[in-house]
C-alpha positions in Angstrom: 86.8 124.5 102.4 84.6 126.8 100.2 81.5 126.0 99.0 81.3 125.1 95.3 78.3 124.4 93.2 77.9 123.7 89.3 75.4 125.2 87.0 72.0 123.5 86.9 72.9 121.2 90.0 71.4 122.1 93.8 74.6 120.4 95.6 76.6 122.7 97.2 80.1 120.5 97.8 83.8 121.3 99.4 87.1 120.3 98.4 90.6 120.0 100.3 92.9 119.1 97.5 96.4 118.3 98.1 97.7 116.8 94.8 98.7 113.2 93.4 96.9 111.6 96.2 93.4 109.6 96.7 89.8 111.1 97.1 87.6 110.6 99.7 84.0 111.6 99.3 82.5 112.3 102.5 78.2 111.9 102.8 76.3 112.9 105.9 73.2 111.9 107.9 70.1 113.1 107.2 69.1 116.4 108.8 72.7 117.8 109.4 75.5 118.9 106.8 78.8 117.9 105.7 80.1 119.5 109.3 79.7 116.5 110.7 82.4 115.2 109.5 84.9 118.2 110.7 87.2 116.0 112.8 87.6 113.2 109.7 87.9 116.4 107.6 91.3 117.4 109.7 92.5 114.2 110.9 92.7 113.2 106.7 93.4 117.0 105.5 97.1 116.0 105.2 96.3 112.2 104.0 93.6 112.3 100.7 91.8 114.9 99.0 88.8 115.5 100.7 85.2 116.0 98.8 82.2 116.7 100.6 78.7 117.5 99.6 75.4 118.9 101.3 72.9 116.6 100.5 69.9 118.0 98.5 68.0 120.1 101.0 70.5 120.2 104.0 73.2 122.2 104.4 74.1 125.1 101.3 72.2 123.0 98.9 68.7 124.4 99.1 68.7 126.2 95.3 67.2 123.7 94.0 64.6 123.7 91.0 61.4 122.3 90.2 61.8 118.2 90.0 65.0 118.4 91.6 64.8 115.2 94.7 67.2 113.1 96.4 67.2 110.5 93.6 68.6 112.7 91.6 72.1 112.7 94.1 74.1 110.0 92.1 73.7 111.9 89.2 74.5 115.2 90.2 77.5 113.7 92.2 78.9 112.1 89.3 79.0 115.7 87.5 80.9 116.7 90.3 83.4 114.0 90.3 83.7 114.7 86.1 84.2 118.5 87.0 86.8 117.9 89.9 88.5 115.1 86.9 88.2 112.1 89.5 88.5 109.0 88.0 88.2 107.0 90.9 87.1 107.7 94.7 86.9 106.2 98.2 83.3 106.7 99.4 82.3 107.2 103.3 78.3 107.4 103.8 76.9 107.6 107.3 72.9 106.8 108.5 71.3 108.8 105.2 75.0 108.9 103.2 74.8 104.9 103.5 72.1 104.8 101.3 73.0 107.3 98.7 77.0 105.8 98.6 75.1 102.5 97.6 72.8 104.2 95.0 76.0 105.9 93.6 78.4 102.2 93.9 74.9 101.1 91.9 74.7 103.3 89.3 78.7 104.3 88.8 80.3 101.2 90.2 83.6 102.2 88.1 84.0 105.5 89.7 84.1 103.5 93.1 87.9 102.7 94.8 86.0 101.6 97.9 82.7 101.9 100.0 82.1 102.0 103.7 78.9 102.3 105.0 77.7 103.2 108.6 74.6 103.2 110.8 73.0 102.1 107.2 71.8 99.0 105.5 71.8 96.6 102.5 69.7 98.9 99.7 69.1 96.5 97.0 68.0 93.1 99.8 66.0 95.3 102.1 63.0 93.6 103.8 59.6 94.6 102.9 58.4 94.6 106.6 61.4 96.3 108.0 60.7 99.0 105.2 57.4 99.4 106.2 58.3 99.7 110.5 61.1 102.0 109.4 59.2 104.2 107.1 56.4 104.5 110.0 58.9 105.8 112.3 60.5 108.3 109.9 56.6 109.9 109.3 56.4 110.2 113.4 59.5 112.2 113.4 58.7 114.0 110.2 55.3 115.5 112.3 57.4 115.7 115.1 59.5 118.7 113.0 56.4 120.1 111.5 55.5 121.1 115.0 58.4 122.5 116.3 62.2 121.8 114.4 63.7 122.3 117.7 61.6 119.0 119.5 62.6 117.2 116.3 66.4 118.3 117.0 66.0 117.9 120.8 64.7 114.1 119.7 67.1 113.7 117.0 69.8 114.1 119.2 69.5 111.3 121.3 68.3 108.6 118.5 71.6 109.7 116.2 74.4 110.3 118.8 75.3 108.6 121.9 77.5 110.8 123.9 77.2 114.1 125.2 79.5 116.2 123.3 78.0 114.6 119.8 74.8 115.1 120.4 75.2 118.7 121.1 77.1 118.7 117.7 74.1 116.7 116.0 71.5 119.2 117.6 73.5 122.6 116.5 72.8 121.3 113.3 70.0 119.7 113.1 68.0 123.0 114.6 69.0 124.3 111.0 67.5 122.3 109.1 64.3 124.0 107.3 61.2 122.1 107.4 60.2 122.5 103.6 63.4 120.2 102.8 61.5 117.1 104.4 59.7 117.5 100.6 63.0 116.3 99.1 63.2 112.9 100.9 60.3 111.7 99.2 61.5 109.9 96.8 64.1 107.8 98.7 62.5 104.8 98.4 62.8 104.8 94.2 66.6 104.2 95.5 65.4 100.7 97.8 65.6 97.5 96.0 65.9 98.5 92.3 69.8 97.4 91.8 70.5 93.2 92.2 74.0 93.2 94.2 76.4 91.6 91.3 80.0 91.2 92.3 81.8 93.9 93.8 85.4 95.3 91.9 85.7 97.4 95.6 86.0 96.5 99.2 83.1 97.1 100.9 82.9 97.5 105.2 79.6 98.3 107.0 79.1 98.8 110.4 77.3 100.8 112.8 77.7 101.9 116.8 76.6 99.4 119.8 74.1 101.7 120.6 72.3 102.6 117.0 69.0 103.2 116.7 66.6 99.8 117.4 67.1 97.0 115.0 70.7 98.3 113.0 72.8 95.7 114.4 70.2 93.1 112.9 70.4 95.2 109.5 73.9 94.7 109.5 73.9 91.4 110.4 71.8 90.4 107.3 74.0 92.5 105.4 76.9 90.6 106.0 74.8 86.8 105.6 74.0 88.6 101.7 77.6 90.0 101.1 80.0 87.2 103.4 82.9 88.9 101.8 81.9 92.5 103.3 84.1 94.0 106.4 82.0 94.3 109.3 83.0 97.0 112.8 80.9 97.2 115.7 81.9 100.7 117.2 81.4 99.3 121.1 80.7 103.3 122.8 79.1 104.6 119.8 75.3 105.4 118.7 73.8 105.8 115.0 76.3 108.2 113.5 79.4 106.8 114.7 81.7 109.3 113.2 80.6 111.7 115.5 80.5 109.3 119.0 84.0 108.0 118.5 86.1 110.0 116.1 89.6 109.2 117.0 88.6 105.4 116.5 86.7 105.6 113.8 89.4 107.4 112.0 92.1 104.6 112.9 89.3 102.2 111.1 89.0 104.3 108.0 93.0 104.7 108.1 93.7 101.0 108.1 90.9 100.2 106.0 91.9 102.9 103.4 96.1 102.1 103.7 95.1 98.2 103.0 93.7 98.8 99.4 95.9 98.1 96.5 96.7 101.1 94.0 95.1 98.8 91.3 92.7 97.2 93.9 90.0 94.7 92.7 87.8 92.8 95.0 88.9 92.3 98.8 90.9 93.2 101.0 92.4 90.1 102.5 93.1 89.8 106.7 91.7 93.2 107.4 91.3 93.8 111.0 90.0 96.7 111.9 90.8 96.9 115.7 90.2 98.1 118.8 86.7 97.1 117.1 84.8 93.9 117.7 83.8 92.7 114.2 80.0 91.1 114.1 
């Protein structure tokens, strides 16, 4: 896919189009690019048409301009989606992508078909407490990076991937990632707890790997006591970015979860079982 990027926007994005059929926009994990979503990208190839950004700062979008920040994203995706003349679109976000697919179903919930969310959690019910603990955490690998990017990737690797073969994918990567972009993320938090969840014209599943980073199973847990309607997968040999750990399963999901929502869909999807997967 070539890289593509509008006037006065910083978000370099990729498109596979192959006609009449759905869109998929793809949204990565914080400190890596839209590569890591190369196996969903040729398992659905043939399927959907594929959009994928760079997240502001990561990736081909680093020509950005004086203001520009990550809460900016919805925005500058919905010019894409006006550009490209998608009406509607499924949207995948994994870890980072979580958050901004949320802002985006917040701000444009009638450009949404469906939303899946991974390795994330709820955006507009998060607790204060777990906001603080997880933006302490985020700081000690922030200084981590501002001493040396490679014992931030070398770290990184291991919190955001479970097996081998990912986290060599995560940490190829991640070692790109220029420090200067951590100035970006700063207003992430303008994103947390602004929207009230009203109801939902999408399906929504979340989920995350058995062996995410500390305290994401409990994030999805409460995610599912505020949204009860909400499909929930527990990937069982997966880490944070489950994509990566378990690809061929985690397509399967996306396949069945994708094939099970009406043309005209509204609301849920009723009896969705998204096995081999435990649900939660």
């Amino acid at each position: 896919m070539k890289p593509i990027r509008l006037d006065n926007s910083p978000i370099t994005y990729y498109v596979n189009r192959i006609g009449q059929a759905e869109w998929v926009l793809f949204i990565h994990a914080a400190f890596v690019d839209h590569n890591m979503f190369q196996t969903q990208f040729e398992y659905f190839k043939d399927q959907y048409n594929i959009l994928a950004i760079d997240i502001i700062g990561h990736g081909q979008s680093i020509h950005t301009q004086k203001g520009d920040m990550i809460d900016k994203m919805s925005k500058w995706i919905f010019d894409i989606l006006t550009t490209e003349s998608i009406d509607k679109i499924h949207i995948l976000g994994v870890s980072l992508g979580a958050v901004l697919a949320q802002d985006f179903a917040n701000r444009y919930p009638c450009a949404v078909k469906s939303l899946a969310c991974f390795g994330g959690y709820d955006i507009n019910n998060f607790d204060a407490k777990m906001k603080n603990q997880n933006s302490a955490k985020q700081k000690l690998m922030m200084l981590k990076a501002l001493v040396s990017v490679k014992w931030f990737a070398k770290a990184n690797k291991k919190i955001s991937t479970y097996t081998l073969q990912a986290q060599n994918e995560f940490y190829a990567m991640n070692i790109r990632f220029p420090k200067k972009s951590f100035m970006y993320l700063a207003t992430l938090n303008r994103m947390v707890n602004k929207y009230k969840t009203g109801r939902r014209n999408y399906p929504l599943l979340i989920g995350c790997g058995k062996y995410g980073i500390p305290m994401e199973l409990e994030l999805i847990k409460a995610w599912k006591r505020s949204e009860p309607d909400c499909t929930v997968v527990l990937f069982e040999h997966a880490g944070h970015c489950v994509n990566m750990d378990v690809p061929q399963e985690f397509n399967k999901t996306m396949e069945g979860f994708w094939r099970r929502i009406p043309k005209s869909c509204c609301n849920l999807i009723q009896g969705f079982d998204p096995c081999p997967h435990r649900l939660v």
